[in-house]
One Martini backbone bead per residue (centre of mass of N, CA, C, O) as a GRO file, in nm:
protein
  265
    1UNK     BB    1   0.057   0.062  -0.021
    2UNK     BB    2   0.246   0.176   0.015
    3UNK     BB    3   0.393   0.165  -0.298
    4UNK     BB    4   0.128   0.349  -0.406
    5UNK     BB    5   0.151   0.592  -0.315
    6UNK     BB    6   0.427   0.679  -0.416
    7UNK     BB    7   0.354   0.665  -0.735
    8UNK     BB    8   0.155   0.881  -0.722
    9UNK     BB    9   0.342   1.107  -0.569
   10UNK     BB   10   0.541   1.098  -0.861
   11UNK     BB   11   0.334   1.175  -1.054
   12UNK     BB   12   0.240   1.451  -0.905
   13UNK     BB   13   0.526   1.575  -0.731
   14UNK     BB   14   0.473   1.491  -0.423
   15UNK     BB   15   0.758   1.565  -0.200
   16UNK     BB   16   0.616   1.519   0.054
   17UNK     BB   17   0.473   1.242   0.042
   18UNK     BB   18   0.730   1.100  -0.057
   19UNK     BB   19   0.913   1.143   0.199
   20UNK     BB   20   0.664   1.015   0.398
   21UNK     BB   21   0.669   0.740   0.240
   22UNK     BB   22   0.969   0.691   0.234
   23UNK     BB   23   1.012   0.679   0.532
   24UNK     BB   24   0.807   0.474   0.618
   25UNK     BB   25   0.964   0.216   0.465
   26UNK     BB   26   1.188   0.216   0.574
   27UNK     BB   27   1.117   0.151   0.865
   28UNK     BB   28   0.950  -0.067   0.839
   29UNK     BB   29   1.208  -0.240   0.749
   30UNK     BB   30   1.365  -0.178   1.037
   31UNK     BB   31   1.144  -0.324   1.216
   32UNK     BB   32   1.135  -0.588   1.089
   33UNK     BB   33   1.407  -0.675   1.147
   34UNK     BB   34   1.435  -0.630   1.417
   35UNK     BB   35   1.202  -0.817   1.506
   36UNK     BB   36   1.345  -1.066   1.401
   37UNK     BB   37   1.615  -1.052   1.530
   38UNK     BB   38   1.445  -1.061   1.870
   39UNK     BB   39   1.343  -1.338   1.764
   40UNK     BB   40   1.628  -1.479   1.763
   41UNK     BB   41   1.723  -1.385   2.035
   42UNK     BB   42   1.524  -1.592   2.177
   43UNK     BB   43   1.566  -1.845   2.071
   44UNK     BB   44   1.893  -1.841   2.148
   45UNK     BB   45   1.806  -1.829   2.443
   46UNK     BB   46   1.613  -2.062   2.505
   47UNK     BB   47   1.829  -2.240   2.392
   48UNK     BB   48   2.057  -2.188   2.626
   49UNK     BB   49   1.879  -2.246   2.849
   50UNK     BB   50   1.830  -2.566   2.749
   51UNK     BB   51   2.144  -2.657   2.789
   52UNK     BB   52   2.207  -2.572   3.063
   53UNK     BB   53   2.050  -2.727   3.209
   54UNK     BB   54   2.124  -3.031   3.102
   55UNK     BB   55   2.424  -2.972   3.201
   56UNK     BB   56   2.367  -2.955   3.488
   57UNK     BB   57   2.259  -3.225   3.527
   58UNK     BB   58   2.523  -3.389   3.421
   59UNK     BB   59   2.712  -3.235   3.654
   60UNK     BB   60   2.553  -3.404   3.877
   61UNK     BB   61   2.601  -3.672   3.811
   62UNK     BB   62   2.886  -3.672   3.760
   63UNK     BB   63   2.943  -3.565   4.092
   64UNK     BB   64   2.857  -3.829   4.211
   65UNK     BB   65   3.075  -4.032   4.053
   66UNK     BB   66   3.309  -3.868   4.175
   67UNK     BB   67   3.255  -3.950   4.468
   68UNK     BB   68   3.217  -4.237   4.451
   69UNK     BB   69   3.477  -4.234   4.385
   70UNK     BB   70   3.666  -4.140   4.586
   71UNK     BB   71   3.542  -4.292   4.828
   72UNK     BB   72   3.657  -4.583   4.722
   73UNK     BB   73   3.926  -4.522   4.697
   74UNK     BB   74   3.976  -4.484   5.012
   75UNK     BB   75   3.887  -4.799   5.064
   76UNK     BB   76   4.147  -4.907   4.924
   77UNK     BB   77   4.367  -4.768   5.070
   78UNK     BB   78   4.286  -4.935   5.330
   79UNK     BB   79   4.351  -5.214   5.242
   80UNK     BB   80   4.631  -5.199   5.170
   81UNK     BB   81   4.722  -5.078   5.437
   82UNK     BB   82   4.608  -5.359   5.575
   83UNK     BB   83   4.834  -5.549   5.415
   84UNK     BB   84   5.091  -5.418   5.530
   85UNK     BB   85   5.056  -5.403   5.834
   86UNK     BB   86   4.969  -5.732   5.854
   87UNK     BB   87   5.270  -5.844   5.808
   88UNK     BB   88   5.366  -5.713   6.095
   89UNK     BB   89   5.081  -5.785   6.212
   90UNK     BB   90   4.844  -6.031   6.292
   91UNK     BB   91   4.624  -5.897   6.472
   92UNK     BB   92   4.489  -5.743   6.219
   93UNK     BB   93   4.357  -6.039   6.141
   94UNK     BB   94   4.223  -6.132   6.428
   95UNK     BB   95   4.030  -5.850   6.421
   96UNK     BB   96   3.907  -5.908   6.082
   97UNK     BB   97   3.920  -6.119   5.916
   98UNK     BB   98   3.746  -6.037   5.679
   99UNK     BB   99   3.913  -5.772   5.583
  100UNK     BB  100   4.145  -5.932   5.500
  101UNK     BB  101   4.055  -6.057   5.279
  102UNK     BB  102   3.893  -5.785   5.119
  103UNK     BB  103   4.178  -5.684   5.058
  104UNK     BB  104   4.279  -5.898   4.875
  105UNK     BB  105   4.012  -5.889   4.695
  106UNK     BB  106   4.003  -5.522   4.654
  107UNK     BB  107   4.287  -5.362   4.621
  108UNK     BB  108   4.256  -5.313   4.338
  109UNK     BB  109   4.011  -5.165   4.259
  110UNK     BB  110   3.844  -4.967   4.044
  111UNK     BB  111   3.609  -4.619   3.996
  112UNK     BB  112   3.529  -4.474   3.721
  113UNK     BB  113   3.369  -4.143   3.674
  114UNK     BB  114   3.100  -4.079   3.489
  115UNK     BB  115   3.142  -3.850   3.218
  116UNK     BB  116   2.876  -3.622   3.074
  117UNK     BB  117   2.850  -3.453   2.745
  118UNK     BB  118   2.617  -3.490   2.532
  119UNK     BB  119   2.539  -3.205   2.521
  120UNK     BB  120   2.775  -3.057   2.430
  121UNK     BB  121   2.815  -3.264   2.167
  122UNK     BB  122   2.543  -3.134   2.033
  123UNK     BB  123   2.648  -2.879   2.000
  124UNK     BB  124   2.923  -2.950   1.837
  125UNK     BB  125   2.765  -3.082   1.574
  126UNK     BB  126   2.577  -2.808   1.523
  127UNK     BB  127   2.765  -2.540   1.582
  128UNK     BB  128   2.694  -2.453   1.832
  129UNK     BB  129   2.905  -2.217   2.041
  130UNK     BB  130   2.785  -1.953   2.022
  131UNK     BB  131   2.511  -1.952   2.210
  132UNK     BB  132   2.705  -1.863   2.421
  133UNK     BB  133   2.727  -1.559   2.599
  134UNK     BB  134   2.943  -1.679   2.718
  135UNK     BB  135   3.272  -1.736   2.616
  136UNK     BB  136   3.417  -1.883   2.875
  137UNK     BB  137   3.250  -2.089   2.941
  138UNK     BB  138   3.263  -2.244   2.686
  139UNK     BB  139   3.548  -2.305   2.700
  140UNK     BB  140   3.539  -2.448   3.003
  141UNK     BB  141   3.346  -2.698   2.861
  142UNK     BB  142   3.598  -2.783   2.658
  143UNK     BB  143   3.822  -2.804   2.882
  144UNK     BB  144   3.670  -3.044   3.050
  145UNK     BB  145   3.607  -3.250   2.842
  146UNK     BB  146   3.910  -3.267   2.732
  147UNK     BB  147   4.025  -3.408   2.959
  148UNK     BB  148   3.854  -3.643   3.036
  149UNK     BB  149   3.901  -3.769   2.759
  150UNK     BB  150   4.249  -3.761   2.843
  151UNK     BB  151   4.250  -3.976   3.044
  152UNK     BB  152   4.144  -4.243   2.871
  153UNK     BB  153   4.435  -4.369   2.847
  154UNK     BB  154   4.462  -4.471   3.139
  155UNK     BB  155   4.291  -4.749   3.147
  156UNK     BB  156   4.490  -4.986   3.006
  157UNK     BB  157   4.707  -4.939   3.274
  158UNK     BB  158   4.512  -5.001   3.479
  159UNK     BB  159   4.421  -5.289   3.390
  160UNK     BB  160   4.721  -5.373   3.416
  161UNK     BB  161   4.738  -5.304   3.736
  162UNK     BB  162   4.525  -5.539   3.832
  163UNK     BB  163   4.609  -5.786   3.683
  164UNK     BB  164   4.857  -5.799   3.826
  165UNK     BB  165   4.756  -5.776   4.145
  166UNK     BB  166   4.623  -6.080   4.060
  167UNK     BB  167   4.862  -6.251   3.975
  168UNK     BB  168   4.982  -6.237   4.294
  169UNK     BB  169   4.750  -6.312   4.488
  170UNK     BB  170   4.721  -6.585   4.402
  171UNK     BB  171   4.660  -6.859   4.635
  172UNK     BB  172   4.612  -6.704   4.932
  173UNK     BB  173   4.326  -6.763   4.894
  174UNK     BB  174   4.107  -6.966   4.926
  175UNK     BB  175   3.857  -7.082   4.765
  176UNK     BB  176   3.631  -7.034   5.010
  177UNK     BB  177   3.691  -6.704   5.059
  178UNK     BB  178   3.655  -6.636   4.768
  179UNK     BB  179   3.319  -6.732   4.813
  180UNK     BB  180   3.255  -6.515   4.971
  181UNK     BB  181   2.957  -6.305   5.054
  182UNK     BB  182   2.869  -6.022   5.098
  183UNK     BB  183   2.705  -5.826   5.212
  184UNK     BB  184   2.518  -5.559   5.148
  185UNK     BB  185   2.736  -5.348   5.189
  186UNK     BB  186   3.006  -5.529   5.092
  187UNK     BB  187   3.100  -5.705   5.317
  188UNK     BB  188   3.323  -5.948   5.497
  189UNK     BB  189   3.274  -6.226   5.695
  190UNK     BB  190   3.471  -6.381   5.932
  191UNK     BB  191   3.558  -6.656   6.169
  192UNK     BB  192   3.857  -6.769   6.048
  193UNK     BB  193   4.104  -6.747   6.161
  194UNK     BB  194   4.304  -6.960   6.121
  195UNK     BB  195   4.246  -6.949   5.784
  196UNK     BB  196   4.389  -6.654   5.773
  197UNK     BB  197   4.653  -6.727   5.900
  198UNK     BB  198   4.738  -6.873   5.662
  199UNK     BB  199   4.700  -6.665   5.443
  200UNK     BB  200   4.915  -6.480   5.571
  201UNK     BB  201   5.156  -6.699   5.526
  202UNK     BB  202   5.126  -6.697   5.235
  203UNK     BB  203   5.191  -6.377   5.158
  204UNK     BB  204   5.434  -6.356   5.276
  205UNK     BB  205   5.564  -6.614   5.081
  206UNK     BB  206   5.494  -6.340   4.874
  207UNK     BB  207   5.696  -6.106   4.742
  208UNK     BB  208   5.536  -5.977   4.493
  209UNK     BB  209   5.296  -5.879   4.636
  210UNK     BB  210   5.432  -5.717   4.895
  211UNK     BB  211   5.568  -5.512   4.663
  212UNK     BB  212   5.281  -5.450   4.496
  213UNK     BB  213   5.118  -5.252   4.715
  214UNK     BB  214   5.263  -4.996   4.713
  215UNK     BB  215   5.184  -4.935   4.445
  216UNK     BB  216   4.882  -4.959   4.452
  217UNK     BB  217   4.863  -4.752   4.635
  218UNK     BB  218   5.004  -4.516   4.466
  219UNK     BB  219   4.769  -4.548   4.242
  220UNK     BB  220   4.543  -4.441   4.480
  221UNK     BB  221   4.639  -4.153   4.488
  222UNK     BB  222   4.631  -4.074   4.243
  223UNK     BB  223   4.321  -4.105   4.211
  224UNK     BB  224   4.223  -3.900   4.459
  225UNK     BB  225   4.353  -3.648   4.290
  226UNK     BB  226   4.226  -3.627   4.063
  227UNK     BB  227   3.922  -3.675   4.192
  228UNK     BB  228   3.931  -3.392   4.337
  229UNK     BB  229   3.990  -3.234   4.081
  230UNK     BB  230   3.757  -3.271   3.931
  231UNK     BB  231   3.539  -3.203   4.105
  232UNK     BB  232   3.624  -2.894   4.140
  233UNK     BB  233   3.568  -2.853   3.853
  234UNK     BB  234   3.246  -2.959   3.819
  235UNK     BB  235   3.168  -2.725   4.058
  236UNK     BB  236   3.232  -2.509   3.945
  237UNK     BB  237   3.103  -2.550   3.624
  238UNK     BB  238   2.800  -2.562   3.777
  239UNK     BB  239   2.809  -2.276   3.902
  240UNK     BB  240   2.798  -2.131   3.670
  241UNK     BB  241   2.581  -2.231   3.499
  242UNK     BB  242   2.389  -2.143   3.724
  243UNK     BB  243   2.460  -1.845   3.724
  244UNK     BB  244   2.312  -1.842   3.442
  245UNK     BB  245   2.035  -1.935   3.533
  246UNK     BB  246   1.978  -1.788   3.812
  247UNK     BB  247   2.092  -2.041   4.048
  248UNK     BB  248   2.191  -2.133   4.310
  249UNK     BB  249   2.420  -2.217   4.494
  250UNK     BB  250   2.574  -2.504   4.622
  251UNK     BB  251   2.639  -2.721   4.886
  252UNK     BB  252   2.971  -2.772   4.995
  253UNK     BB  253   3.113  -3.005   5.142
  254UNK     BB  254   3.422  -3.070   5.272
  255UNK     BB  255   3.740  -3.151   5.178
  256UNK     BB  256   4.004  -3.344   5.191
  257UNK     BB  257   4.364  -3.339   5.135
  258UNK     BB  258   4.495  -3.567   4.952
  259UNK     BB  259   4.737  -3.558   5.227
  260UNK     BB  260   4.548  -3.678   5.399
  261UNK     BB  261   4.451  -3.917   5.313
  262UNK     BB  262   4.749  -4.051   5.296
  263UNK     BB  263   4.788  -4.044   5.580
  264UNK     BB  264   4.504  -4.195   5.697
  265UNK     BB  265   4.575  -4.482   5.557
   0.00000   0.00000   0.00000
């Protein structure tokens, strides 16, 4: 319709209406197009608060299985002290028979935490990294997957250090005390005390083991330092997220020190 009024007054040479009709036209333009911008800038902030959403999820579920390996982690740094100690003192083993299988039998286990970037991956697979307002964020983001992706190296390493330590342990613990079933929490408990003595005698006499088991606690400080320096890591940048979707930090229990860790186990 303007651009027929517009017509008519270049007709007619009528230069006020031309003008007034020339300026309505402009803006006409000016503002569809911004009025497109604000709806694409729109979607664009919808399409990022639904991926951070997402994300803040995945680094949920992630400093979970974070946390259950460092538990776990700490758990056998603990059974490892406890075959080192007992090599030394014989009433270690008479004081919990069942403790002293389970350190046999599973201090060599490790729990690697699954790391979760699914939505990460599918920004990247489509192209938004640009999506994201904060652009340090993106890159913190990318820094931190590409890290965790970078540990999983170590992976068939660690498994050639379990097979080790299983193929050092056979033979100390009797098939009997091998076949006991842990009980819900996943304790061992045995009360032949004889019979673990006797293992004991065995472990003694496997110096090949014995050699092999500080080994294993070393291997076991790594992984809880790891363990820690992810966590932090994951909960940074849980921090950040929530904080970019207007929600309240989470409340962090305190960790212990690697350095403690190590020296209490």
């Amino acid at each position: 319709m303007i651009m027929r009024r517009l017509a008519q007054s270049l007709k007619e040479q009528n230069w006020t209406a031309i003008t007034i009709e020339f300026v309505l036209l402009v803006l006409g333009v000016f503002f569809g197009i911004q009025a497109a911008n604000w709806n694409e800038a729109r979607r664009d902030q919808d399409r990022e608060r639904a991926y951070l959403v997402r994300i803040s999820s995945e680094l949920d579920e992630s400093i979970a299985s974070i946390e259950m390996s460092i538990e776990l982690t700490q758990q056998r740094m603990a059974m490892n002290q406890l075959v080192i100690d007992a090599a030394v003192d014989p009433a270690l083993v008479q004081a919990d028979p069942g403790r002293f299988i389970q350190a046999i039998r599973q201090g060599n286990y490790t729990y690697q935490p699954n790391v979760h970037g699914y939505t990460f991956e599918e920004i990247k697979s489509n192209g938004e990294l640009g999506i994201f307002s904060d652009a340090k964020l993106s890159l913190s983001l990318m820094a931190f997957y590409a890290d965790t992706q970078s540990r999983t190296q170590w992976d068939e390493l660690r498994a050639l250090y379990q097979s080790e330590y299983q193929k050092r342990a056979a033979g100390i613990l009797s098939p009997a005390q091998m076949a006991i079933e842990p009980d819900a929490s996943g304790d061992i408990h045995s009360d032949d005390i004889d019979g673990v003595l006797a293992a004991r005698s065995r472990m003694l006499a496997r110096s090949e083991f014995l050699d092999w088991v500080p080994v294993s606690l070393q291997h076991r400080r790594t992984d809880l330092r790891y363990g820690m320096e992810l966590l932090t890591a994951a909960q940074d940048l849980r921090d950040r997220v929530r904080a970019q979707l207007g929600e309240p930090q989470l409340t962090r229990p305190e960790s212990p020190s690697t350095a403690d860790q190590g020296d209490s186990q």
